[in-house]
N, C-alpha and C positions, 0 to 999 in steps of 0.2 A: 455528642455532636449533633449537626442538626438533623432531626428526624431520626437520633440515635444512632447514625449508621456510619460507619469509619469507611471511608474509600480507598482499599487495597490497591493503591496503584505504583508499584515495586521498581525502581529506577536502582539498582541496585544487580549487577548483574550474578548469575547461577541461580537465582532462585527459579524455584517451579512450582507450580500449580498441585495438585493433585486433580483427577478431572476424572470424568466416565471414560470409561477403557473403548468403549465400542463411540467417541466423538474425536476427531482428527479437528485440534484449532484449525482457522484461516487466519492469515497472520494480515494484517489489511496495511502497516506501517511501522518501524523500527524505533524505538525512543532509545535513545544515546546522548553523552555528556555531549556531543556536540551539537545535538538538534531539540535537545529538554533544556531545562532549564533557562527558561524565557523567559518566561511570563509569571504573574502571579499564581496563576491557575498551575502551574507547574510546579513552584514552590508552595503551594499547599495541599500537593498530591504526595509531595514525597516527604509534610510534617504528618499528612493523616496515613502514612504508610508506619511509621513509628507508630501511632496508638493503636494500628491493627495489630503489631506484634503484641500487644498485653493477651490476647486472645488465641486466634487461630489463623491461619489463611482463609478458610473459605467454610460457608456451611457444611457440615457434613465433615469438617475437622478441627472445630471451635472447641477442642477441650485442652489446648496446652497453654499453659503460665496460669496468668490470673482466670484464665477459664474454666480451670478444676485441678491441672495436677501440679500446681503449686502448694495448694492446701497437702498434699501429700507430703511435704517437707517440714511444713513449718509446724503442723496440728495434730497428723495422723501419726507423729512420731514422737508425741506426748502424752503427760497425764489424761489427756482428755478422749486423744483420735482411740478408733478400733477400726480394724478391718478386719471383717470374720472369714475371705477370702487367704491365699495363698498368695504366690507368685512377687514380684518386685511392690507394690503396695502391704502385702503381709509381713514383708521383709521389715518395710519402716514400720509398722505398729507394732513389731515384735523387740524391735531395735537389732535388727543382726543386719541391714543392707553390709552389701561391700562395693567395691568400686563396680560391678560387672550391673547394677539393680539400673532398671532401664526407664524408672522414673528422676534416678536422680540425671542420665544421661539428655534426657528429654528433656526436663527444667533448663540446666545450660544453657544446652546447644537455643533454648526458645531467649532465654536473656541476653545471650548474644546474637541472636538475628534482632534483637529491637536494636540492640548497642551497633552493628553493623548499620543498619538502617540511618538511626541517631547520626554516626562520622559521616558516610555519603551525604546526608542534608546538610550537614553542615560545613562539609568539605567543598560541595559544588552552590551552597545559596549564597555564602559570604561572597565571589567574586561576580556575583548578576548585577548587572547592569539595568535591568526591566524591572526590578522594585524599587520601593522607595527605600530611604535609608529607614525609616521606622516599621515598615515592612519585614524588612530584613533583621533587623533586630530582635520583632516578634519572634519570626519563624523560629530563629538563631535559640533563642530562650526557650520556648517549648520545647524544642529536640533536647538541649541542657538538660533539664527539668528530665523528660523520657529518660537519657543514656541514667543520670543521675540515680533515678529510682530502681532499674535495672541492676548498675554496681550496689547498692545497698542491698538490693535481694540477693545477690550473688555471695558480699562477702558476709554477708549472715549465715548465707548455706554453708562457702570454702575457705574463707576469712582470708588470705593472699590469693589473689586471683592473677590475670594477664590484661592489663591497664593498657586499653586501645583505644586510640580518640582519633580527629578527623587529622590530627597531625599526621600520626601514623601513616593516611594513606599518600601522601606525597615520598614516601622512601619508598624504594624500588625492596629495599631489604625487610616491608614490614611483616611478612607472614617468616621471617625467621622464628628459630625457636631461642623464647625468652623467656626470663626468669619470671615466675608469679611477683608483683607487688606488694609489699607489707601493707597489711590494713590502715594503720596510719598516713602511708603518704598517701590510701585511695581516698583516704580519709581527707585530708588537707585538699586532695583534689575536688571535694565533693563541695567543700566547705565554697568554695573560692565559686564552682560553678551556679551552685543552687542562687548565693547574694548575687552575682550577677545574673542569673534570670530573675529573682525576685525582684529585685529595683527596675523591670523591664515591665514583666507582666503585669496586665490588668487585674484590678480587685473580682472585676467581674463582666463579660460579655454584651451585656446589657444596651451600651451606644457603643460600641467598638467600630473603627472606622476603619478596620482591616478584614474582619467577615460581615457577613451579611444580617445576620441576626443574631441571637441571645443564644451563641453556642455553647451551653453548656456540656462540660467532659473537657473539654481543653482545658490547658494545666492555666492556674491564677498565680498570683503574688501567694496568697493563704497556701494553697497548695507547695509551691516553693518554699515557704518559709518553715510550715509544717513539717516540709519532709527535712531539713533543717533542725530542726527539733528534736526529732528520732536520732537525726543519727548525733547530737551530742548526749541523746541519753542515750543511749547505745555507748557512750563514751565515758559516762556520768561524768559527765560537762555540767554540773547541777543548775549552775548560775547560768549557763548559757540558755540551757532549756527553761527557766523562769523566764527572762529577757526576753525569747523567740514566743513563747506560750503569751505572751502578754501582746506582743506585737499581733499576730493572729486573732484575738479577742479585742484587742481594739478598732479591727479591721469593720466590725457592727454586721459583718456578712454572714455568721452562723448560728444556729443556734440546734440545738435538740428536735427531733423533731418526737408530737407528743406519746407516740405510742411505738411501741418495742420492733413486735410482729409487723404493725404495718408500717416502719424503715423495709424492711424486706420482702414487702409483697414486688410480685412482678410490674404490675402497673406504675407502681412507684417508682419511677424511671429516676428523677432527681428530685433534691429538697434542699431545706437549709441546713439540714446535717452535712451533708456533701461537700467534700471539701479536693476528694479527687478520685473518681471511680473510673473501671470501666463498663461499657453501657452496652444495651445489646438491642435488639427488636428481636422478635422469634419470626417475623416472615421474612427477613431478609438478613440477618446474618448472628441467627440464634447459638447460644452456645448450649456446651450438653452438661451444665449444674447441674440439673433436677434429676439425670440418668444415675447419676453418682450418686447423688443426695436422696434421693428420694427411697421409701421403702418399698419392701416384695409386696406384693399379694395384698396391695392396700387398695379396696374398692373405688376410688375416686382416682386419687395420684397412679395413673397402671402404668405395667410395663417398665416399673424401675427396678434398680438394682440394688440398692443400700450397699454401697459400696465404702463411703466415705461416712463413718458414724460417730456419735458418739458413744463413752463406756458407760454404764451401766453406773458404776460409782460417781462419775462426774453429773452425771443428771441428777442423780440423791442430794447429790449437796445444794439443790436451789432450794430456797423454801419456799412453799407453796401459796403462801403470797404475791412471789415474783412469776410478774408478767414474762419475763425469758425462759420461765418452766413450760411454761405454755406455747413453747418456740419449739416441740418434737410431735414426734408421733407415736407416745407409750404404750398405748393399747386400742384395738379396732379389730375388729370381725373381719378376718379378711377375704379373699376372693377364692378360697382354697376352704372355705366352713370354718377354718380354726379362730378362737380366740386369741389374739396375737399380744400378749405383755410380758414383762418383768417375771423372772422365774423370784418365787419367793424365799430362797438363798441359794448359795452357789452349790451348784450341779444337779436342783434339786429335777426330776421325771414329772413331767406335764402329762395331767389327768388326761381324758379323753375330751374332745371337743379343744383342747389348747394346746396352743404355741408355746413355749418360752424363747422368746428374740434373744440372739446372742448378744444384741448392743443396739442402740435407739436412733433411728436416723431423726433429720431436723428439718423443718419447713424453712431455713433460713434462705435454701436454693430451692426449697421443693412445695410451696405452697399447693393447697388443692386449688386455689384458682387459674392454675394451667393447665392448659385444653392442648397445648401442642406438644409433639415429641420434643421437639428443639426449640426450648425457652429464651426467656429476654430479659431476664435476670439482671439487674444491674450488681455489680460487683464494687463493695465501696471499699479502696485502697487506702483512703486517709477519710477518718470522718471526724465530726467537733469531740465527738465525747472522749476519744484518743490526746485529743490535746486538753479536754479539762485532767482525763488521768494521769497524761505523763508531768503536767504540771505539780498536781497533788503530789507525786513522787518524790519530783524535783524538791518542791516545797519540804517534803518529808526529810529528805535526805541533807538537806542545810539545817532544818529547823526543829524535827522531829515533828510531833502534833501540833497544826495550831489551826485555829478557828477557817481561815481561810482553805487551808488543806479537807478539811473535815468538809466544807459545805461543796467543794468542788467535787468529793466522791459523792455524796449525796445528791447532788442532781442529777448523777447520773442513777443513784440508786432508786429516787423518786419519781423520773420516766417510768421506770418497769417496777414501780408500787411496791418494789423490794424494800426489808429491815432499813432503816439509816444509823449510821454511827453516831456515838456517843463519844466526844474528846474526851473523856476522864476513863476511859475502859481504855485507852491504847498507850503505848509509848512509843519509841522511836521503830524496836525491832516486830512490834506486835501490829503497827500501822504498814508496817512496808507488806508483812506475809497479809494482811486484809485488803492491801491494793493488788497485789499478786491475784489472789482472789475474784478481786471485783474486774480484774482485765479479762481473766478465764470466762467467768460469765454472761460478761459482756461481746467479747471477741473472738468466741471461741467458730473455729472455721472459718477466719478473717486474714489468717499468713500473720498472724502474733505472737504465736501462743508459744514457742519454740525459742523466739528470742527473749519473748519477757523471762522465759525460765534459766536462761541462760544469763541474764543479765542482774539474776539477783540469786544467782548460785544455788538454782535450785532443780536446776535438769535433771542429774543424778539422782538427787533425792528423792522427791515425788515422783519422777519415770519408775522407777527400780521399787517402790512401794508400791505404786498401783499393780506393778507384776506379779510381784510377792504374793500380793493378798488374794491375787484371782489364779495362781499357780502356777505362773510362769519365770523364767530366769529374769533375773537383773543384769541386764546388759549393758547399760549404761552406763559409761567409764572416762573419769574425766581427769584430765582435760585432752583424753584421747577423743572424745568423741565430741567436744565442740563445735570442731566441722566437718562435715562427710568429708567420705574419699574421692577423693577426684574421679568424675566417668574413667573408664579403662581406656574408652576412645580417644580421649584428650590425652592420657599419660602416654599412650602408642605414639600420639601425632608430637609430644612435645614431652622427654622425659624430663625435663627440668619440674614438671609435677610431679611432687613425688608423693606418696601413701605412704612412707615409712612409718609415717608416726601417728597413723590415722587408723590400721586397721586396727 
């Protein structure tokens, strides 16, 4: 957004602040559905109150959803994530959560305040009278877009969820308690909303004659169409996802951008990778990636936690050609005397003067070119190379190998100076587990990595092997474990959620 900075202004009543305990607000004025929504300025406080929910409320609580503990669901609860910690994050890297684990509760409850957000905008913009009708329309379409991206995060985590839209809030009886939603109709519902925000939103900000300037972060046509895309491969819709992959590539709006590491430097705010992120500034409403991401006792990047890692196996498998290998922090002298790398096999007793790291954190959140506690990290939510992969897929799964599939992974492999494929070494089963692969590498701590394994029947297997081999239990059990257990908060407030067949 412009100057990167989403303006928290909450028209949506019971939310609270979090604040300093020793400051008493003044309240100077009341906003109410009868005295808001006026003007434009009012309808675009309560669209950019939806993109604040991808994040946090306020600095100083900028780590929930796409802020950092979303990655807790979708990454650290795979082949790839470790957390060498305890408590509800150890739970997901171990695979043993159950319904009581207080990150899966947190995630929710954070995609339903945007989805809450999302109905109120578009419950109170549709009947304003002080916009234009193409005004309204916009707004109308962003929020779609928002609640839209929300349900996909959600029913990838619980697969039937509780399907609440701006309809809802005109029944006196909508906070009854109701059944979860089958994925298919969230599904049919998603489909129906994303085309009509796509046929609405602009390609791109550029001359937009409803904001001010070239705001990028607000959701595009691409951006709609893209997240469109996902969810019929998520469906394996094959042909749909061709059709949608081509529309977005015709759009002339993206493209690669040329170097791996710097997509994810902090400065790098937006690009023509970009296709829908969230954005951040570190002075004024920074989020805390780099605290998770970042490693101990490393002389430059200080004061982090390595919380959120990679394994020790999944950094092996780059080859040392690829630029994305060059995306951690393996080994460094750190601020404690020790030499900090790679134990040279498992469990082996570090000489004197060294470390052996239980697992590798990554500069993808934690570059050493950050100087503040609370970074500005831009967080890409849809980027091009997602839609050259899931097309390759697509492609694969109609056609097995063909020349056009092969050169679509390859551009992605020839940004980061990685190996490229050879058509005549694959066939139909041997190119899907090499896309599988190249999505890990690519996306790993991006909120993928959980679904693509899931989506090509491979959770159980590679989760429950990486454990095996580092000597821990296989826990993964399917198709019990497709979707977590519902929070226990939720199953309290509404037992029509149930965990029978979850734990």
């Amino acid at each position: 957004m412009k100057k990167y900075t989403i303006l928290l202004l909450l028209l949506t009543a019971g939310v609270q602040f979090s604040c300093n305990n020793d400051l008493d607000p003044t309240v100077y004025s009341n906003l109410t559905n009868t005295n808001g929504y006026q003007t434009k300025s009012d309808a675009i406080a309560a669209v950019n109150s939806i993109y604040g929910r991808l994040k946090g409320p306020v600095v100083g609580d900028n780590f929930s959803y796409w802020a950092t503990r979303h990655f807790a669901l979708t990454d650290l609860a795979t082949d790839l994530g470790h957390c060498q910690y305890g408590g509800d994050p150890g739970q997901l890297s171990l695979g043993t959560w159950n319904a009581a684990n207080g990150l899966l509760k947190e995630d929710w409850n954070a995609m339903y305040k945007l989805i809450a957000n999302a109905n109120s905008a578009i419950y109170n913009i549709a009947p304003m009278t002080g916009i234009s009708e193409a005004e309204k329309a916009q707004f109308i379409a962003e929020a779609k877009f928002l609640r839209a991206s929300a349900y996909m995060d959600l029913t990838d985590s619980w697969g039937p969820v509780i399907l609440i839209t701006e309809a809802n809030l005109g029944n006196p009886g909508y906070l009854d308690q109701t059944p979860p939603t089958s994925v298919e109709d969230i599904d049919a519902f998603l489909i129906k909303e994303l085309n009509e925000a796509a046929a609405v939103l602009p390609v791109n900000y550029k001359k937009s004659t409803i904001y001010d300037s070239n705001d990028v972060g607000r959701a595009t046509k691409g951006a709609a169409l893209t997240l469109l895309a996902k969810l019929y491969l998520r469906s394996h819709s094959w042909q749909q996802v061709v059709s949608i992959t081509k529309q977005v590539m015709d759009l002339n709006e993206y493209s690669l951008y040329p170097s791996y590491n710097g997509l994810f430097k902090e400065s790098n705010k937006w690009c023509s990778e970009n296709i829908f992120s969230s954005l951040s500034d570190a002075n004024t409403n920074g989020t805390e990636l780099l605290n998770h991401f970042g490693p101990v006792d490393h002389p430059v990047v200080q004061n982090r936690w390595q919380y959120y890692t990679v394994n020790w196996d999944f950094y092996n498998t780059f080859g040392d050609e690829d630029e994305r290998k060059q995306c951690f922090f393996p080994e460094f002298m750190g601020v404690d005397g020790l030499l900090h790398k790679q134990a040279p096999t498992l469990g082996a007793e570090p000489p004197a003067g060294e470390f052996y790291m239980p697992d590798v954190s990554t500069r993808k959140y934690a570059d050493d070119e950050t100087t503040t506690y609370y970074d500005g990290h831009s967080v890409d939510i849809l980027r091009y190379a997602d839609v050259l992969l899931s097309r390759a897929e697509a492609i694969n799964e109609l056609s097995g190998p063909t020349a056009e599939a092969i050169d679509l992974i390859n551009q992605v492999k020839a940004r980061s100076h990685a190996k490229l494929l050879v058509m005549a070494d694959y066939n139909q089963t041997t190119l899907r587990d090499a896309i599988l692969q190249e999505r890990g590498w690519e996306f790993f701590f991006e909120g993928k990595r959980r679904s693509d394994l899931i989506r090509m029947n491979k959770y159980d297997v590679l989760v429950n092997a990486y454990h095996l081999r580092v000597g821990e239990a296989a826990q993964i059990k399917m198709p019990q474990n497709k979707f977590y257990t519902y929070p226990q908060s939720q199953v309290d407030l509404n037992p029509k959620l149930s965990n029978a067949d979850r734990q």
